[in-house]
PDB file with SEQRES, HELIX, SHEET and CRYST1 records, atoms N, CA, C and O in Angstrom:
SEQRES   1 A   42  UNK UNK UNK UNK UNK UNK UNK UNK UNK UNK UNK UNK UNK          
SEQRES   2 A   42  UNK UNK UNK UNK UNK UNK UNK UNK UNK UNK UNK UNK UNK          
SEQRES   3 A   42  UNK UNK UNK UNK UNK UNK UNK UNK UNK UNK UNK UNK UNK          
SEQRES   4 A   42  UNK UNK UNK                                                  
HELIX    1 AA1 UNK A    4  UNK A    7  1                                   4    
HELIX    2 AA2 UNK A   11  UNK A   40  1                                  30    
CRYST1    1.000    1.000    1.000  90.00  90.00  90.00 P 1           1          
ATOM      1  N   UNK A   1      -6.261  29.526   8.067  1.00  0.00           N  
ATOM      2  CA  UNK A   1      -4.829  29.387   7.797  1.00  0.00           C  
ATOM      3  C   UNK A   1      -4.293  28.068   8.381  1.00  0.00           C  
ATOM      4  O   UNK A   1      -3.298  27.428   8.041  1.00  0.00           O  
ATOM      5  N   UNK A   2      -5.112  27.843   9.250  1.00  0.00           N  
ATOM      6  CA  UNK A   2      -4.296  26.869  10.006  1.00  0.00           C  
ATOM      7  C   UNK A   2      -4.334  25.111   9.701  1.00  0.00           C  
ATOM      8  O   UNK A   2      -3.619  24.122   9.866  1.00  0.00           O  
ATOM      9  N   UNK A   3      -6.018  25.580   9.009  1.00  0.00           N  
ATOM     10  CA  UNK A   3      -6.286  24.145   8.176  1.00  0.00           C  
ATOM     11  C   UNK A   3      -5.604  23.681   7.052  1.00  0.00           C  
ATOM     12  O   UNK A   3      -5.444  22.490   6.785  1.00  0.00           O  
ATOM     13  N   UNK A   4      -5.032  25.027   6.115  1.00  0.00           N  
ATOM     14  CA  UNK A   4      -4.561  25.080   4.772  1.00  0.00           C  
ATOM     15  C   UNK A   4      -3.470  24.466   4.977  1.00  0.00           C  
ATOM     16  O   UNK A   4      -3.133  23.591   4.179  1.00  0.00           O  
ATOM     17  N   UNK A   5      -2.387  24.883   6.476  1.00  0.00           N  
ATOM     18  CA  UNK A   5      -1.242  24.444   6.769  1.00  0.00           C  
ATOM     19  C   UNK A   5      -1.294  22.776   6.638  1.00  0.00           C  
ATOM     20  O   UNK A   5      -0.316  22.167   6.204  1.00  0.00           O  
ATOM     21  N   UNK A   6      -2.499  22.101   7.042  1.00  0.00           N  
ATOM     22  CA  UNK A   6      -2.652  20.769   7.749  1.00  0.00           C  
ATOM     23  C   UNK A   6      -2.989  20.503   5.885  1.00  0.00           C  
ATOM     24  O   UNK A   6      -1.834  20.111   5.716  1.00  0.00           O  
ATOM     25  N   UNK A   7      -3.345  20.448   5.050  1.00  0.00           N  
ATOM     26  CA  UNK A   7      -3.395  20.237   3.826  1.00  0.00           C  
ATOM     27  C   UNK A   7      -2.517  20.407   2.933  1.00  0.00           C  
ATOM     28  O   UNK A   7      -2.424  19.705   1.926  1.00  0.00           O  
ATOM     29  N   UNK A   8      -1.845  21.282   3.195  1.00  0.00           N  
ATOM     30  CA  UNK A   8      -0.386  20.812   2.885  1.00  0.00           C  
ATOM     31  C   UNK A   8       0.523  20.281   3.359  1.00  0.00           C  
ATOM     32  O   UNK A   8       1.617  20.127   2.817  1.00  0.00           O  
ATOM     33  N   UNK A   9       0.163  19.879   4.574  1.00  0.00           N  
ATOM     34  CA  UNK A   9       1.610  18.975   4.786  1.00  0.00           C  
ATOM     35  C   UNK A   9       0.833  17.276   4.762  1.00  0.00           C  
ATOM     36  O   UNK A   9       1.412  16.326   5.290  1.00  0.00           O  
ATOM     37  N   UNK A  10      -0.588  17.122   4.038  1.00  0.00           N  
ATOM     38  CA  UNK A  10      -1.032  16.390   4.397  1.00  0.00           C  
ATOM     39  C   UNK A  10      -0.744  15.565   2.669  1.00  0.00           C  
ATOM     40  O   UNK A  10      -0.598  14.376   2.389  1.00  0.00           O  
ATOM     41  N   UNK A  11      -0.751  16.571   1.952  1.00  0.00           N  
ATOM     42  CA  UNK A  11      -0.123  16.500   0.578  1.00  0.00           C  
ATOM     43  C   UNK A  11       1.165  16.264   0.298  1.00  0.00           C  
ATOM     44  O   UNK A  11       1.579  15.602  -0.653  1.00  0.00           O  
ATOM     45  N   UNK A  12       2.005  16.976   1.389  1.00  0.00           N  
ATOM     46  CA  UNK A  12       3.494  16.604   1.162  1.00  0.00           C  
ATOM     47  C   UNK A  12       3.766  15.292   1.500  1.00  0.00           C  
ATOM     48  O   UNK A  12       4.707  14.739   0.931  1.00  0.00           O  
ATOM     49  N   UNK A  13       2.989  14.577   2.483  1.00  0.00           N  
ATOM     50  CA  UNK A  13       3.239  13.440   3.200  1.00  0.00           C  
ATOM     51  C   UNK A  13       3.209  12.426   1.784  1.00  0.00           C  
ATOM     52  O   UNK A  13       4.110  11.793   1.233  1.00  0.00           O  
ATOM     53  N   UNK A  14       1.725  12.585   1.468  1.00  0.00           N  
ATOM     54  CA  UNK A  14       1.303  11.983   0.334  1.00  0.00           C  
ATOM     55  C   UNK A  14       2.036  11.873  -0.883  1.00  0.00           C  
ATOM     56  O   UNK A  14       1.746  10.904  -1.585  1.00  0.00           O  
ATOM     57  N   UNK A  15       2.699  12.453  -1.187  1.00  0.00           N  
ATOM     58  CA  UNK A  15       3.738  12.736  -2.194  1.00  0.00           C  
ATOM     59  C   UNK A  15       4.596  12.223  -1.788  1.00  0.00           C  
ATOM     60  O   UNK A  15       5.127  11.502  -2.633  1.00  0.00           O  
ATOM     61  N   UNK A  16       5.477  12.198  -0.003  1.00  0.00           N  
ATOM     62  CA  UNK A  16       6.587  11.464  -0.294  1.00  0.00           C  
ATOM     63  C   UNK A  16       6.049   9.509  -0.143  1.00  0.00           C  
ATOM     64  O   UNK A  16       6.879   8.622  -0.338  1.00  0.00           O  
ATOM     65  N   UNK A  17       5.255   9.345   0.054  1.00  0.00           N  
ATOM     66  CA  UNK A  17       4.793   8.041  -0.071  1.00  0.00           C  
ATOM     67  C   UNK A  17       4.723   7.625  -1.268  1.00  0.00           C  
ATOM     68  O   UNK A  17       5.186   6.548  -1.645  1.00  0.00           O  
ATOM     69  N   UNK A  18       4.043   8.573  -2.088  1.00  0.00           N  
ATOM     70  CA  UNK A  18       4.190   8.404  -4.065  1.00  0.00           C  
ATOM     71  C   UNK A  18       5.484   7.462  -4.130  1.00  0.00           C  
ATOM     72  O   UNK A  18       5.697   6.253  -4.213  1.00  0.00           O  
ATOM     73  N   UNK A  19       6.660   9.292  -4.004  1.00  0.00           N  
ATOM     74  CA  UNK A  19       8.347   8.832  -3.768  1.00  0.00           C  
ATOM     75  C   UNK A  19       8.807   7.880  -3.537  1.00  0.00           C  
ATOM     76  O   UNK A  19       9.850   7.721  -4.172  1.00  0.00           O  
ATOM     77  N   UNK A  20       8.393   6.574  -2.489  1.00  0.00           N  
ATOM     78  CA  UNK A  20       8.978   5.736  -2.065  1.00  0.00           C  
ATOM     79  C   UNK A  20       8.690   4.586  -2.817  1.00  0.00           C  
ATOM     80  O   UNK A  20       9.550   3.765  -3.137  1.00  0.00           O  
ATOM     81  N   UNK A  21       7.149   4.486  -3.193  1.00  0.00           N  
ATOM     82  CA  UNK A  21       6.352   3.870  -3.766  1.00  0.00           C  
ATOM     83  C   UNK A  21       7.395   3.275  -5.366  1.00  0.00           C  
ATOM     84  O   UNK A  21       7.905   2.206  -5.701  1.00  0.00           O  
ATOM     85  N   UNK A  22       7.304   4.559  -5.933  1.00  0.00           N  
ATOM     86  CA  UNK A  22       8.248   4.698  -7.045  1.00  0.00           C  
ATOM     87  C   UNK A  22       9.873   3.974  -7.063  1.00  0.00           C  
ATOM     88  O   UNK A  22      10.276   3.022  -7.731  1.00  0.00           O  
ATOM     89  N   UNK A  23      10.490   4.701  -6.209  1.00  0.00           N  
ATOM     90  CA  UNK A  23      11.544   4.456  -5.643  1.00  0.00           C  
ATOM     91  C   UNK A  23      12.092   2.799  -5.100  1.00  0.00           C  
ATOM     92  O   UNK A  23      13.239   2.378  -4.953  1.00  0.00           O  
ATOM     93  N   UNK A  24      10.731   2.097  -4.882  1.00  0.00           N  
ATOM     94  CA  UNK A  24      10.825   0.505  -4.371  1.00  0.00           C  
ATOM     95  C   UNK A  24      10.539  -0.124  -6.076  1.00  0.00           C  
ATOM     96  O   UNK A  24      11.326  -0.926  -6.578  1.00  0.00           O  
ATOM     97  N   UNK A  25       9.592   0.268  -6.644  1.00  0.00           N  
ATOM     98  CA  UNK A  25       9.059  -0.033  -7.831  1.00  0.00           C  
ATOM     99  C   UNK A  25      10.506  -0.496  -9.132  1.00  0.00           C  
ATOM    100  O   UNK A  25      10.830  -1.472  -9.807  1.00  0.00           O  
ATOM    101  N   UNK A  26      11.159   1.394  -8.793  1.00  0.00           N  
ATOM    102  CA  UNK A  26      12.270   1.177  -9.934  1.00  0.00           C  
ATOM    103  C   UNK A  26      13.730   0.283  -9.291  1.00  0.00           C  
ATOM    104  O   UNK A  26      14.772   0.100  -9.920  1.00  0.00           O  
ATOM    105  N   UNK A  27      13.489  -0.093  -8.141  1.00  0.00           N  
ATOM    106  CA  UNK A  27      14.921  -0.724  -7.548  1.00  0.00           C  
ATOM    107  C   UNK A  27      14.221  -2.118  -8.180  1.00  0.00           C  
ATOM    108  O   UNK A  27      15.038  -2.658  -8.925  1.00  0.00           O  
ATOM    109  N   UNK A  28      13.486  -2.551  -8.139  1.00  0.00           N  
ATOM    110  CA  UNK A  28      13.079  -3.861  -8.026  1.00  0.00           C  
ATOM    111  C   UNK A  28      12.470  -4.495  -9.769  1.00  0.00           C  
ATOM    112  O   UNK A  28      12.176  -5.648 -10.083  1.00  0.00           O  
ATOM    113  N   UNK A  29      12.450  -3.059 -10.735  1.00  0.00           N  
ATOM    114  CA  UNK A  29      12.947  -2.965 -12.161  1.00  0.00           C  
ATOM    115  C   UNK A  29      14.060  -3.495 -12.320  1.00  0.00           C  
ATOM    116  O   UNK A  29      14.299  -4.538 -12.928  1.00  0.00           O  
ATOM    117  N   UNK A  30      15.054  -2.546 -11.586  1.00  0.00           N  
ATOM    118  CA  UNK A  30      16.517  -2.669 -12.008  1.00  0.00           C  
ATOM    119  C   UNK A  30      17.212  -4.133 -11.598  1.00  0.00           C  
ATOM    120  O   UNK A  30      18.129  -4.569 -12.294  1.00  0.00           O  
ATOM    121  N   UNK A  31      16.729  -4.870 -10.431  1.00  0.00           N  
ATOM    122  CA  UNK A  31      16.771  -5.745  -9.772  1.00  0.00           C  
ATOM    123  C   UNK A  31      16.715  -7.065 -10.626  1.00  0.00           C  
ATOM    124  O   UNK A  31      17.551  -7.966 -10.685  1.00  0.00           O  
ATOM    125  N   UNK A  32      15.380  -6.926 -11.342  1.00  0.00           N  
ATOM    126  CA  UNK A  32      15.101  -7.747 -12.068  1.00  0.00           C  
ATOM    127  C   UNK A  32      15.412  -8.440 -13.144  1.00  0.00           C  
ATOM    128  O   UNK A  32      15.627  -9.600 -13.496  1.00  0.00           O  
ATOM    129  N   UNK A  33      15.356  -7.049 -13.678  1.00  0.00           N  
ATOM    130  CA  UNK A  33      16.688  -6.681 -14.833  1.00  0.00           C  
ATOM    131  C   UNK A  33      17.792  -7.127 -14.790  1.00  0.00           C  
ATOM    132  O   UNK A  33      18.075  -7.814 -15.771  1.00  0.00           O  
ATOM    133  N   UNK A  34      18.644  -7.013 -13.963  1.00  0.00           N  
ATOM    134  CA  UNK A  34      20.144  -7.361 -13.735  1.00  0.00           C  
ATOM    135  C   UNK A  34      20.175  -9.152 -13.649  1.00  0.00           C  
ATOM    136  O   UNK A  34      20.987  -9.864 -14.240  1.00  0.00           O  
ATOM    137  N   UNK A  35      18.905  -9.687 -12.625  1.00  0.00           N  
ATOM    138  CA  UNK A  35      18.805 -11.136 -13.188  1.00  0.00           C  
ATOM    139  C   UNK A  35      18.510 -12.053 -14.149  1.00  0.00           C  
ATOM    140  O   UNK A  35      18.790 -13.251 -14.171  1.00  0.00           O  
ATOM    141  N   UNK A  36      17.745 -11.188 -15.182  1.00  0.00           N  
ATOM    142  CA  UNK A  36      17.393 -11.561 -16.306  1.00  0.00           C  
ATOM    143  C   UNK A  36      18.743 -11.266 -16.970  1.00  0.00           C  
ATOM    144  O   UNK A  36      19.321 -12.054 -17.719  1.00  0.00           O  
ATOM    145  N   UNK A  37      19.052 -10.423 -16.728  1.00  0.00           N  
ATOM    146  CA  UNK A  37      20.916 -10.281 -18.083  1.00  0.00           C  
ATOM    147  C   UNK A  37      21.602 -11.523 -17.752  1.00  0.00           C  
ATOM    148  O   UNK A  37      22.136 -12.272 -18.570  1.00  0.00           O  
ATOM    149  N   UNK A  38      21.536 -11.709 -16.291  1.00  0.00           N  
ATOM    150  CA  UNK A  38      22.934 -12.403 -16.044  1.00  0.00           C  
ATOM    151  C   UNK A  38      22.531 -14.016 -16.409  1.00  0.00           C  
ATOM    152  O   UNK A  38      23.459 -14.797 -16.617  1.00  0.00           O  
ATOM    153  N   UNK A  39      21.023 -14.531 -16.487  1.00  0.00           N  
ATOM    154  CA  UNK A  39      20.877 -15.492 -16.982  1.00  0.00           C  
ATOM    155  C   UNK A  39      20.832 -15.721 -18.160  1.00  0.00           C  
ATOM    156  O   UNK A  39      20.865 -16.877 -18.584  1.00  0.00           O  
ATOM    157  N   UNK A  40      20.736 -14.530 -19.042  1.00  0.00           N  
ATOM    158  CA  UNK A  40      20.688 -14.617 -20.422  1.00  0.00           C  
ATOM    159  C   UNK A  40      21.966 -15.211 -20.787  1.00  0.00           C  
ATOM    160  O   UNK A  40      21.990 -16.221 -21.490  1.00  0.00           O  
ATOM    161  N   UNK A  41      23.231 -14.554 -20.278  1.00  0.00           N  
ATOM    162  CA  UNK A  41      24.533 -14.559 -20.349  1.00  0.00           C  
ATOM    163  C   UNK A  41      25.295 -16.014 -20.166  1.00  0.00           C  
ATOM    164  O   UNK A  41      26.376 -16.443 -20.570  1.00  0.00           O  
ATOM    165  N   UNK A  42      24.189 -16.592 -19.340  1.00  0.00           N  
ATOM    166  CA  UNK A  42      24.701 -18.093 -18.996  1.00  0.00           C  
ATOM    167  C   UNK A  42      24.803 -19.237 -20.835  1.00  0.00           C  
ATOM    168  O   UNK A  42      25.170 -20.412 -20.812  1.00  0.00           O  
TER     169      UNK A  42                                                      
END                                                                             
């Protein structure tokens, strides 16, 4: 039981690292994005 515990939280960890991973990925989409419009616009 006690290992299963340590494997799941070893998974949850892992997952929220996914999360952040993602999370830096789509800011820096949107980021990009927003500089490419605003030069288009020029």
């Amino acid at each position: 039981m006690g290992t299963m515990a340590k494997t799941k939280q070893e998974k949850v960890a892992r997952n929220n690292k996914i999360g952040q991973y993602i999370a830096i990925a789509t800011g820096l989409y949107y980021l990009g994005k927003m500089i490419l419009d605003r030069r288009q616009k020029k």
